[in-house]
N, C-alpha and C positions, 0 to 999 in steps of 0.2 A: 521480953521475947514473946512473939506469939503464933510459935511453927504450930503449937496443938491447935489452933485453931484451923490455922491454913490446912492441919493433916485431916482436920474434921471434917471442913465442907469441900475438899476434893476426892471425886469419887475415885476407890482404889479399885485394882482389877486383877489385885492380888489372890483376892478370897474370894471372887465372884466369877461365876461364868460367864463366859463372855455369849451373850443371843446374836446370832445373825440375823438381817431380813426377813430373808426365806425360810428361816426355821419360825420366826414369830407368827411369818404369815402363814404358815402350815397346821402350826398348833392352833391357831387363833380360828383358820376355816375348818380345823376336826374337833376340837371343843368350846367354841364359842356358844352362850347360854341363850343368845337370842336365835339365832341359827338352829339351836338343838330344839328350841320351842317352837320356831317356824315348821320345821321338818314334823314336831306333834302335831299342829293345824295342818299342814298338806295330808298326814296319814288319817286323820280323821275325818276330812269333806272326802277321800278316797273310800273310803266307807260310808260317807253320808250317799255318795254316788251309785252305787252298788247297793245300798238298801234300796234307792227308790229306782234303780233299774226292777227291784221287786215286788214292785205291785201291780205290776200286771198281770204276775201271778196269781193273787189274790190273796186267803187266806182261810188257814184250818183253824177250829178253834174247839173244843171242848165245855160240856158243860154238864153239873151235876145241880140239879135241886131237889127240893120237899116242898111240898106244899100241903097246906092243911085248910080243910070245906067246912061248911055248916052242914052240907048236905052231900051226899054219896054223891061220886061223877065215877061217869065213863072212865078205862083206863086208855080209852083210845076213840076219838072220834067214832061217831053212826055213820055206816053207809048200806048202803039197799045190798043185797039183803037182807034188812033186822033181822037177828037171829033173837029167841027169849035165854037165850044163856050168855047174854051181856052180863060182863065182871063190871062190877063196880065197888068206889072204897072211899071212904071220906078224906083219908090223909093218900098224897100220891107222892111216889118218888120217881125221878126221869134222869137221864142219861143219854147225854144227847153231842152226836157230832157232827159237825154243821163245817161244809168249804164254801166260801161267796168269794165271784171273781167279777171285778169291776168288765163290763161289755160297754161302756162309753161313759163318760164323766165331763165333756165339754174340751174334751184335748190337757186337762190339769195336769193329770200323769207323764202326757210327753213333753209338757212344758217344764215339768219339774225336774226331769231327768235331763233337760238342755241345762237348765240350769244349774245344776249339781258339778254336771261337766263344765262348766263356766267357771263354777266358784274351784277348781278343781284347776282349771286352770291361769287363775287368778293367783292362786298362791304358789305356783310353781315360779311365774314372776317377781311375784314378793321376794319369794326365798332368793330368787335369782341375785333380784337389786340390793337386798340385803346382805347376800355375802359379798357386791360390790362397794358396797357400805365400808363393810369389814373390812375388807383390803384396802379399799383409803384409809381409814382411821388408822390403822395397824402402818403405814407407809407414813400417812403424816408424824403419825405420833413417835415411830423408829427415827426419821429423819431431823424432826424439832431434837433429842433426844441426842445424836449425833452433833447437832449445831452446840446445845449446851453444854454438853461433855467438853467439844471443844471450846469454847468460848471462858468454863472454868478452869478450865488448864492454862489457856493463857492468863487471866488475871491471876492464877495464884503465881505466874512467873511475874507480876506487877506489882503481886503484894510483896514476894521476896527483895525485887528490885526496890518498892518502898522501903522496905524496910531495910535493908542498905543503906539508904537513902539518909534515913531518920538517924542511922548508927554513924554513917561518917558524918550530920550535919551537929549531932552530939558531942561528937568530938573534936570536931572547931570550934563550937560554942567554949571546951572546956579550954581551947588553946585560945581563945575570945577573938576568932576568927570569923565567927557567925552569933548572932543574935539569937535572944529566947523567942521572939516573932518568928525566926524561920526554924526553930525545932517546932515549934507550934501548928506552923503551915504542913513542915512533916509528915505532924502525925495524924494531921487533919487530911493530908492526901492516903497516907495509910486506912487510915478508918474509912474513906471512901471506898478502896478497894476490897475492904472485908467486908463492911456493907453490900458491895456489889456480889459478891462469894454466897452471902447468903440468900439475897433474892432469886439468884442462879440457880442456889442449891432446891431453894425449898420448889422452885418453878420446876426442877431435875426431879425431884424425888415423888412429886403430884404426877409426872407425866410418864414416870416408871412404873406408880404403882395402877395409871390408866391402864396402861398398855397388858399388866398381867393380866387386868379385868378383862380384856378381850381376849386375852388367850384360858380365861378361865382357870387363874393359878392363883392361888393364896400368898405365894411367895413373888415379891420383885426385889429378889436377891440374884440380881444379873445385870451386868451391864451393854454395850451396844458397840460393836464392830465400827471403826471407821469410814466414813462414808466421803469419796471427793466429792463437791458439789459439782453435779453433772445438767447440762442445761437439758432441758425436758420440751422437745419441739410439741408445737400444741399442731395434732393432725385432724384434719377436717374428714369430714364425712359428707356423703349427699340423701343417704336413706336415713331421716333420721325417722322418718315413719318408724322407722325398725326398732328403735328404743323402748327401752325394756317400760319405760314408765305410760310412752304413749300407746305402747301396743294394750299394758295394762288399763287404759282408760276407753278403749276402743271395745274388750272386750266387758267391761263394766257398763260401756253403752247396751250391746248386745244384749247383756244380762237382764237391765232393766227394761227390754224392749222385749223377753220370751216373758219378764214378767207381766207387763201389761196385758200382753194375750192371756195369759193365764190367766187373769183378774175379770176376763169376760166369759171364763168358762160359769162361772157363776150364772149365767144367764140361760146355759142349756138345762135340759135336761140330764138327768143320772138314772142309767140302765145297768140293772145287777142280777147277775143269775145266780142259783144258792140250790144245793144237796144239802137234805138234813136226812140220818138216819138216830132214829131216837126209840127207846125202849123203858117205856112205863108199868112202874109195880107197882101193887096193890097193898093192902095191911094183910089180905090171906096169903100173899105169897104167887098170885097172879100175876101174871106180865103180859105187856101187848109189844109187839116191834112195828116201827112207824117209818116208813121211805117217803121222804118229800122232795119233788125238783119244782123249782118254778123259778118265775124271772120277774124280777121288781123295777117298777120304773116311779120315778120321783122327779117333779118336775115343782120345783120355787116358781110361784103366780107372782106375790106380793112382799114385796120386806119393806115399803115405806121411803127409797131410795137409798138403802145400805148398799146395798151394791155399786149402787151410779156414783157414789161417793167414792166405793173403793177403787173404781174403774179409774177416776178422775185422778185419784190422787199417784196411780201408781204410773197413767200418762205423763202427770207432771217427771216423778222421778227419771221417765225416760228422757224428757225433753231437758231436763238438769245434767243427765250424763250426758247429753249430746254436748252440752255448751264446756263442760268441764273436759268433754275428750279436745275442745277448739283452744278452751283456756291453758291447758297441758303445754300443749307445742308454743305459743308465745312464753310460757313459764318456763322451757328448755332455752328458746334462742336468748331470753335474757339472763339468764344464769350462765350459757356459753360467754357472753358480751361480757358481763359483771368479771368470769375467772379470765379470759381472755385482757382486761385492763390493769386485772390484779401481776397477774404473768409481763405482762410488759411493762408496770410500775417497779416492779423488783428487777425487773433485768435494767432498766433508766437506773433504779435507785444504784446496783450492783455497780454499776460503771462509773457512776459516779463517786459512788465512796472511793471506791479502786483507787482514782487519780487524788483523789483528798486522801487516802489515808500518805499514799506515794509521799504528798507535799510536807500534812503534818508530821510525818516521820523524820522528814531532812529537817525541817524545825528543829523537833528535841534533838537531834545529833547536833543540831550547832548549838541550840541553847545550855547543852549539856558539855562544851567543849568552852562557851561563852564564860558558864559557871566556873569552871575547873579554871576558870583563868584569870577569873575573878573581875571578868566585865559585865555579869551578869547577876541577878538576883537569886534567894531558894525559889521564891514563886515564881520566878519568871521560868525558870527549868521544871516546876513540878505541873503549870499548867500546860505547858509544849508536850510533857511526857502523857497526861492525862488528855489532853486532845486525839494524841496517835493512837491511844489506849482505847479510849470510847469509838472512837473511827472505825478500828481492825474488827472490836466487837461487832460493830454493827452492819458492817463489811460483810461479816461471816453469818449472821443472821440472817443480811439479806439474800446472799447466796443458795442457802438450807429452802428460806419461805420464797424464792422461786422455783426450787425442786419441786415443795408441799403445791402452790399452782400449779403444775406442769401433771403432777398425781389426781389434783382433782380434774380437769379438765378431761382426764384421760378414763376418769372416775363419772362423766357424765356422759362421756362419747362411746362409753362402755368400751374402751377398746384395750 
């Protein structure tokens, strides 16, 4: 007998919770790990953004040194009126705080803050398409998971009926009403159906313990709600401009087109205005206090063509995202076409196993009534029974993997 095996690899739902869809899909979009790490990159370019909203500000900065002369210095610059009671000291210490606010920089600052809000909203997409992602994966992986469950259920009623099977041709053999050839044939169909039990099983228990992985649970101690196989209309759309993927390529053009402007700020000039209030001691304990304003202009002549390189090169990136926003939308309508052929090979395959399982079913009914009556063979009854067997499985497969099409289509239509 080998019920412990059959009680092995079919899943019980005795000890298990049973997960619905929409709980998997719930847990899986509030704690999924890639999700929770998308949401850290959007919270971080969110503050990369808001920093460089701050430099137009400019900046305070602080400063303390010592310096040490060979020779006595002023504590503070000469100006008319020399006075003869100039303090002077060979070692000086200063204390100094200094605000500079950029007054033009070649447009960088505003191009960087387009950009910031670009990459800002770049990954509000991402994250978007991603827990699109998730919700396919979490739908396929529920519904295969469903197909399996069922599909082990029936074979273990195929191994029970084998083994039936194996027990009554035992016992004609011992009345020498059957040969040792057809106990052999038996249990060689038996062994088929446990072998099939375990491929089921272990293909069941890979794709339960995916599925925690997307819900972010250490345990795939649960099992999966029944699911009819529901046909899944593939609906069209006409904006697909709007797609989350081509909008993201569109804006990744944009991005590298505020960068290339910015790549020629290089070529202006940089205008900086600066407060410095500063207060220099002496080694007797003298001190000067020092008020500076003025406005600095820095202008790059010559760098040898560093710049013209960098110009060039950051042109190309823009004219690379243009062709990649073009490439995008033919990489959508063939991937519609590809799941669209896949949706209508399973609905063809679906109908037709339909009427083949139909036929080989009435088969094993007669071969199995042929047997009993002794105009028939063991084999001839155990391949009629194993034809209907593998049929219904595959029947019900195909059924499930054209839900799983019908998800993803809907999964790229974003709808």
């Amino acid at each position: 007998m080998r019920y412990s095996l059959i009680l092995f690899l079919i899943p019980i739902l005795l000890f298990s919770k049973e997960l619905t869809l929409s709980g998997a899909l719930a847990n899986a979009l509030k704690s999924n790990q890639d999700l929770a790490l998308m949401e850290h990159d959007y919270q971080r370019l969110r503050e990369a953004e808001q920093s460089s909203k701050l430099d137009f500000f400019g900046k305070v900065e602080a400063k303390v040194e010592m310096n040490h002369y060979n020779t006595p210095r002023t504590l503070m610059p000469l100006s008319p009126p020399i006075s003869a009671n100039v303090h002077t000291s060979d070692t000086l210490w200063g204390a100094h705080l200094m605000y500079t606010v950029p007054l033009f920089d070649g447009f960088a600052t505003m191009k960087e803050i387009e950009i910031s809000h670009l990459n800002v909203q770049m990954q509000q997409k991402r994250r978007f398409m991603a827990e699109g992602m998730v919700r396919f994966n979490v739908k396929a992986t529920y519904v295969k998971l469903v197909s399996l469950q069922k599909q082990l259920r029936l074979n273990n009623d195929f191994i029970l009926s084998a083994q039936h099977f194996l027990e009554e041709v035992a016992l004609k053999k011992s009345l020498g009403k059957a040969s040792e050839l057809d106990v052999l044939q038996a249990k060689v169909a038996l062994s088929a159906y446990e072998n099939k039990a375990v491929v089921l099983n272990a293909e069941y228990q890979s794709l339960k313990s995916y599925l925690a992985f997307l819900m972010a649970q250490e345990s795939s101690d649960f099992e999966v709600e029944e699911l009819d196989v529901e046909g899944m209309p593939l609906v069209h759309r006409d904006d697909l401009e709007n797609l989350s993927s081509l909008v993201l390529a569109k804006i990744e053009e944009q991005k590298k087109e505020h960068e290339y402007e910015k790549s020629k700020a290089a070529y202006y000039p940089k205008v900086e205005a600066m407060a410095v209030r500063s207060h220099i001691y002496g080694e007797d304990g003298n001190d000067e206090a020092i008020y500076q304003l003025g406005v600095s202009f820095k202008w790059l002549l010559l760098d040898f063509g560093k710049r013209g390189h960098a110009v060039q090169k950051s042109q190309i990136d823009m004219l690379k995202a243009r062709q990649e926003h073009s490439k995008k939308k033919l990489e959508i309508l063939k991937t519609l076409e590809e799941v669209k052929q896949k949706w209508l090979k399973f609905e063809s395959l679906q109908k037709r196993l339909e009427e083949e399982w139909r036929l080989k079913k009435h088969i094993a009914q007669i071969e199995t009534v042929k047997y009993d009556e002794g105009r028939s063979t063991a084999l001839d009854r155990l391949k009629a029974q194993n034809d209907e067997a593998n049929t219904l499985l595959a029947l019900i497969d195909a059924g499930y993997n054209q839900m799983i099409a019908g998800f993803e289509w809907a999964y790229v239509m974003e709808q």
